[in-house]
N, C-alpha and C positions, 0 to 999 in steps of 0.2 A: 300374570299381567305385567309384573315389573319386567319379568326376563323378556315380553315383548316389546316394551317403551325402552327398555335399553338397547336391544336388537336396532331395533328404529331409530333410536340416536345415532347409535354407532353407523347407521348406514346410511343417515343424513350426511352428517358427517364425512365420511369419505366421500360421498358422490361431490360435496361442497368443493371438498379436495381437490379430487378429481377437475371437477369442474374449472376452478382457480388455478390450478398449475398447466394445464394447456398450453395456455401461451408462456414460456416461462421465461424468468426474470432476464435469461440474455438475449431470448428471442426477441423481447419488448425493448432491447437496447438497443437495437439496430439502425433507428431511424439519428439516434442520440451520435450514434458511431459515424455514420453516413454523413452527417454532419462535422465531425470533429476532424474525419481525413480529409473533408474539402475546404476543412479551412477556416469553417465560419460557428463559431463557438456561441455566437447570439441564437444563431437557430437550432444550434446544441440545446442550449438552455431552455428555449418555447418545447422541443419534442418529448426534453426530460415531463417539463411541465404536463404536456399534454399527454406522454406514456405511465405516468405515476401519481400516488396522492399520498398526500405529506403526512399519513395518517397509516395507522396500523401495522402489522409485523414488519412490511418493508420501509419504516420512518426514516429509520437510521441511516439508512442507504440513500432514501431519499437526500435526506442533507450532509449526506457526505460526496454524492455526486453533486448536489446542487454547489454546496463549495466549492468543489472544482471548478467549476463551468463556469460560475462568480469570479473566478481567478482568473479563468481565461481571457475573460470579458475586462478583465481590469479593472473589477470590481474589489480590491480587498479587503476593504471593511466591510461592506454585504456576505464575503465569501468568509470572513473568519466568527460573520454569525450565524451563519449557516454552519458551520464547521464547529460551532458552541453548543447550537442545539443538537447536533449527531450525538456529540460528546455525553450531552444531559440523557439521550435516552439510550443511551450505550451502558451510562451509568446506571440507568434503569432497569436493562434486561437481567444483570445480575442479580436482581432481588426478585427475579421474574415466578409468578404463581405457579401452585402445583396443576393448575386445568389445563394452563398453556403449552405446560411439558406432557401430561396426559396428552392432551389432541393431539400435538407432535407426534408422539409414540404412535397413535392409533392410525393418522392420516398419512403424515408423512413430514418430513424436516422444514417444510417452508410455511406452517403454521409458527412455526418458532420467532420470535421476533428474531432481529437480525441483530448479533452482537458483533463484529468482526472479528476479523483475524487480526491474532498478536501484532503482525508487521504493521497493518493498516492503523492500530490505534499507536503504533510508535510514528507513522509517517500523518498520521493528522494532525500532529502537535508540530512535525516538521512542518507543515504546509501553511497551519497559522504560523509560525515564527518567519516563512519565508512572506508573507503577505504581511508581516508589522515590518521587516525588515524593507520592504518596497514603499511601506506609508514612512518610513526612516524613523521607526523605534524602535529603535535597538534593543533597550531597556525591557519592555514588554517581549521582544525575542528573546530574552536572554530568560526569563517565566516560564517559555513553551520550552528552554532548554532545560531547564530543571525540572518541569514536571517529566521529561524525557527520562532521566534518569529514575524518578521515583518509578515509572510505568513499566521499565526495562528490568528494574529491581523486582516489581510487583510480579509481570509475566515470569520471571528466572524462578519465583519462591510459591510460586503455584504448583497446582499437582502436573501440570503438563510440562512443569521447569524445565528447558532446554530444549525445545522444539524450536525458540527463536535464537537462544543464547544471545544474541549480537545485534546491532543494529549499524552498520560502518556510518553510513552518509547523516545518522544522525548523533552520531558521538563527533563526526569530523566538524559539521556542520556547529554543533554547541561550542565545540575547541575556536573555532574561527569565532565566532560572536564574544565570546569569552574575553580572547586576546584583542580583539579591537575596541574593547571597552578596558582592556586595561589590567583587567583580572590575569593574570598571569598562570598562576599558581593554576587555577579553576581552569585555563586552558591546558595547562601541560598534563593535566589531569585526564582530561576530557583527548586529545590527542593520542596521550596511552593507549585508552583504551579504541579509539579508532585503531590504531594501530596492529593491537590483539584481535579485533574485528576483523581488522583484512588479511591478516593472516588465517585466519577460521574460513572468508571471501573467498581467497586463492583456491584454493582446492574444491570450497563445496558450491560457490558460484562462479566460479570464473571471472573473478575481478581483482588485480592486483592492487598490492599496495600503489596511492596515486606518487608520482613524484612531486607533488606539491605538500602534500604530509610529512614526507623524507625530511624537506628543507626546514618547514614549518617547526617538526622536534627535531632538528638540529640547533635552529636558531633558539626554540623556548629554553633548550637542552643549556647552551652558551648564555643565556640571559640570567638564568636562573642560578648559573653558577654548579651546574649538576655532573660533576666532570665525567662522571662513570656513564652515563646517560649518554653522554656526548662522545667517549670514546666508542660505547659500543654501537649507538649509532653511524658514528664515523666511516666505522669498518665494516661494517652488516651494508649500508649504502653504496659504499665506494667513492663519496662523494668528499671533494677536499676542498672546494671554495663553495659559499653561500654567500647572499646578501649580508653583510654586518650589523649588528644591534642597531648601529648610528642611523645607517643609512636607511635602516627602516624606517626608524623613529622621525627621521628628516621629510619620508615622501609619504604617499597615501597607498591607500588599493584597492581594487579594482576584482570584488570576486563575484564572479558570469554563473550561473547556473540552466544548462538546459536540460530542458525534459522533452525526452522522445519517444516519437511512435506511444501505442497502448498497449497496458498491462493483458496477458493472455486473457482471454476470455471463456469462464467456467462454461461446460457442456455438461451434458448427459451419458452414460453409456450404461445400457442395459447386461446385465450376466446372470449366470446359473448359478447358486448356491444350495451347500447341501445345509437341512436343518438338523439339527443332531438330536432332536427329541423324536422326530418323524421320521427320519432319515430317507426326506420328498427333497428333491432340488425343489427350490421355489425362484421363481424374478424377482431379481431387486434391482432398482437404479443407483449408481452411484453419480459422484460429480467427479469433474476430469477438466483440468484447463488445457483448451486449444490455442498455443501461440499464434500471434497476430503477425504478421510482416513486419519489419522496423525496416525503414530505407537509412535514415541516417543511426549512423553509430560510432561514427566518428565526428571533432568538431574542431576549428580552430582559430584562435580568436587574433584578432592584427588589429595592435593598437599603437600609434608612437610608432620607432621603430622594432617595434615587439612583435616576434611573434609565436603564439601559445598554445601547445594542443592540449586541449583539455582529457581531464582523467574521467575514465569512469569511475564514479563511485558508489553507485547502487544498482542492481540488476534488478529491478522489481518484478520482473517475472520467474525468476529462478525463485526469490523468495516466498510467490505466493504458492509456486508448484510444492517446494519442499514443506512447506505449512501443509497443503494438503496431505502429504504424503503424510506426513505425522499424526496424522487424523482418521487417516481411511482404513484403519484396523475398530478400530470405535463408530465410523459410519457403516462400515460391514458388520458388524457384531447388530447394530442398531436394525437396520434394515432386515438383516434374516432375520432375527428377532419379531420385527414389524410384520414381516411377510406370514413368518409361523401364527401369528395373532388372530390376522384376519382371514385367511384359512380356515381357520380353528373355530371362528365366529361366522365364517357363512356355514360348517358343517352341521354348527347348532341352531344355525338358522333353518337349514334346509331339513330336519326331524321334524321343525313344529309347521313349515310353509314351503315348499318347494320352489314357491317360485321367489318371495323374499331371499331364502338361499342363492337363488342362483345369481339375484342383482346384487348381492353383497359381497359373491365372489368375483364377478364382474368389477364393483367397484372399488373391489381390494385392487385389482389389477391394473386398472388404470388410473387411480388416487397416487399409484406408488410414484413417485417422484420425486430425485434427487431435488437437494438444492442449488442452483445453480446462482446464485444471490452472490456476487461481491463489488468489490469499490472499481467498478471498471471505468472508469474517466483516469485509474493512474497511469503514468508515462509507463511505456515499457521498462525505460534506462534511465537514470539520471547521470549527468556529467559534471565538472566542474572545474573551472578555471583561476588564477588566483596571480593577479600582475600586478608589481611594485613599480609607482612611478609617481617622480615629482609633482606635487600641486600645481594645477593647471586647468583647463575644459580642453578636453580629445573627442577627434571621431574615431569609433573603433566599427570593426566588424568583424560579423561574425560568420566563419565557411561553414559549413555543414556538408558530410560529407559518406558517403555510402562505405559498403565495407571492403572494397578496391581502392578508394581515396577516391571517386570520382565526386566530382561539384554538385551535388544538388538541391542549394541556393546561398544565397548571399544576404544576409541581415546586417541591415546597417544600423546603429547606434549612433547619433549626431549629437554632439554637448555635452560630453563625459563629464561631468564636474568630478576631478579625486583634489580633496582636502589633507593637508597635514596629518599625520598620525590616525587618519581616521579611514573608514573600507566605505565604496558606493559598492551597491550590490544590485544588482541587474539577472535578469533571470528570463527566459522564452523558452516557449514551448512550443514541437514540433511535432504534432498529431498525426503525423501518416506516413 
């Protein structure tokens, strides 16, 4: 009798699976996406509304997309308590029950609540600092920059240490917060290690050191008195004139951040695996990101008689491909494993009941489902721009620009307020 009522759970269960993953997590994105490349980030927000509920395995994701979307909207205070509560139940899944990992194992990965990946929980701490930095509190940014560091520290000294190692745009990004409140020391700290970042970038993402970093630890280099620092930067750069301490200290600045195009978006693909206890190939799903188009990926900012091409400093879709990559030796080991299980439980199904046997094989097969679950509202790229100029109110604007350098559009900025000694920080986002 028990070896029945467990049979029958277990093949509850999976049909549940089954049932639930159908339409899966990126398929139900679409209407959200459809939205975001025409432009209109309100009606982004109503389809998230209407494709999702704020409740159960997928929570986190819910309010890490809804965050976004909250951003878009020019919502930042809404958007960094949306991006609180992700945070709270991210911090939850870690403590997450032995039933939850059971039904995982048995159904398939998207029973799992959803914990994100290393880079996303370094880039959600980026995204609240860039939303206190827009309500202009620096102070509360400069919070999201040190829990940055603690989280970067956390991911490196976990068992999976080194799958992220780095995070460039958010060690560059704490460096600059740092330095315009004054903190010195703490930026030329925080620049280093950007710096170490993008050199790990160059090779394994395709993103160089930005030249606004260059000058950045030149000038901290010169401030601080760090002569060795400053030599060897001198020479590793090529660079023989910068702005001067004074002349910093005299004007204000002006740093632009855009976010473009969306981050790739996780798919499906079916394959053959041998099991090594059976030595039966069985079907497993894996997940797999499909890169998205990016139209702009170059940008350039004209302000004054300035004018400024911004750097790339984050590739977020290289980063989430390689996250994956890091992983899919353990989502394969997982899945054959999963596959050999329920095999193994329609066989002993099918001795006592033929035909529960054969729905249980049935719905091993089609319960199997990758997870295809991630924070897909991120830019595909982030860029960054960084202009010294005397106190005053400027129009700037901003080109945006394809990967030929052709035009395609023109954002304008009206009422630049840049203060003495102090950064405005301006930031848009280009979804398509």
């Amino acid at each position: 009798m028990l070896a029945r009522l467990t049979l029958r759970a277990a093949l509850a269960g999976m049909l549940f699976g089954a049932a639930s993953g159908c339409a899966t997590y990126a398929y139900k994105f679409q209407p959200i996406e459809r939205a975001l490349t025409a432009h209109q980030p309100d009606a982004a927000l109503k389809a998230l509304d209407s494709a999702y509920a704020p409740s159960g395995a997928d929570a986190p994701l819910y309010y890490l997309n809804k965050g976004m979307l909250l951003r878009l909207n020019k919502r930042y205070a809404d958007s960094n308590t949306a991006f609180e509560t992700a945070q709270r139940l991210i911090d939850k899944v870690e403590a997450i029950s032995v039933t939850e990992r059971t039904s995982a194992f048995i159904v398939n990965d998207t029973v799992h609540s959803y914990e994100g990946e290393d880079f996303e929980k370094v880039l959600l701490h980026m995204y609240k600092a860039l939303n206190y930095l827009d309500l202009q509190q620096p102070y509360e940014a400069r919070v999201e920059a040190l829990q940055v560091d603690v989280k970067i520290r956390e991911i490196n000294s976990g068992s999976n240490a080194g799958a992220l190692t780095e995070e460039a745009f958010a060690r560059y990004l704490s460096g600059i917060i740092y330095e315009n409140l004054g903190e010195w020391s703490d930026a030329m700290i925080e620049y280093r290690k950007a710096y170490d970042a993008f050199n790990i970038y160059k090779t394994k993402y395709n993103v160089a050191l930005p030249e606004s970093l260059k000058i950045a630890l030149l000038r901290l280099a010169e401030r601080q008195g760090l002569e060795d620092d400053l030599k060897k930067y001198r020479e590793e750069f090529a660079i023989k004139e910068w702005p001067s301490v004074a002349s910093r200290e005299a004007n204000g600045e002006l740093v632009l951040t855009l976010h473009s195009g969306l981050v790739a978006l996780k798919g499906e693909v079916a394959t053959q695996a041998l099991d090594p206890n059976s030595g039966r190939f069985i079907r497993i799903a894996l997940p797999v990101y499909r890169p998205r188009p990016v139209a702009v990926t170059q940008a350039r900012l004209r302000i004054a008689d300035q004018s400024v091409r911004l750097d790339t400093v984050e590739n977020v879709t290289a980063l989430a491909i390689k996250s994956l990559e890091s992983h899919m030796a353990a989502f394969t080991a997982r899945a054959v494993a999963r596959a050999a299980v329920k095999f193994r439980m329609a066989k002993e199904a099918e001795k006592r009941d033929a035909g529960v046997g054969l729905l249980m094989n049935i719905a091993g097969v089609i319960s199997e489902q990758a997870d295809t679950r991630s924070w897909s509202s991120l830019p595909a790229q982030i860029l960054l721009g960084r202009v010294s100029l005397p106190p005053g109110t400027y129009k700037a604007q901003l080109e945006l620009l394809d990967s030929s350098g052709k035009l395609i559009h023109t954002q304008e900025f009206g009422n630049v307020a840049i203060s003495q000694g102090k950064a405005t920080y301006l930031a848009f986002h280009w979804t398509s």
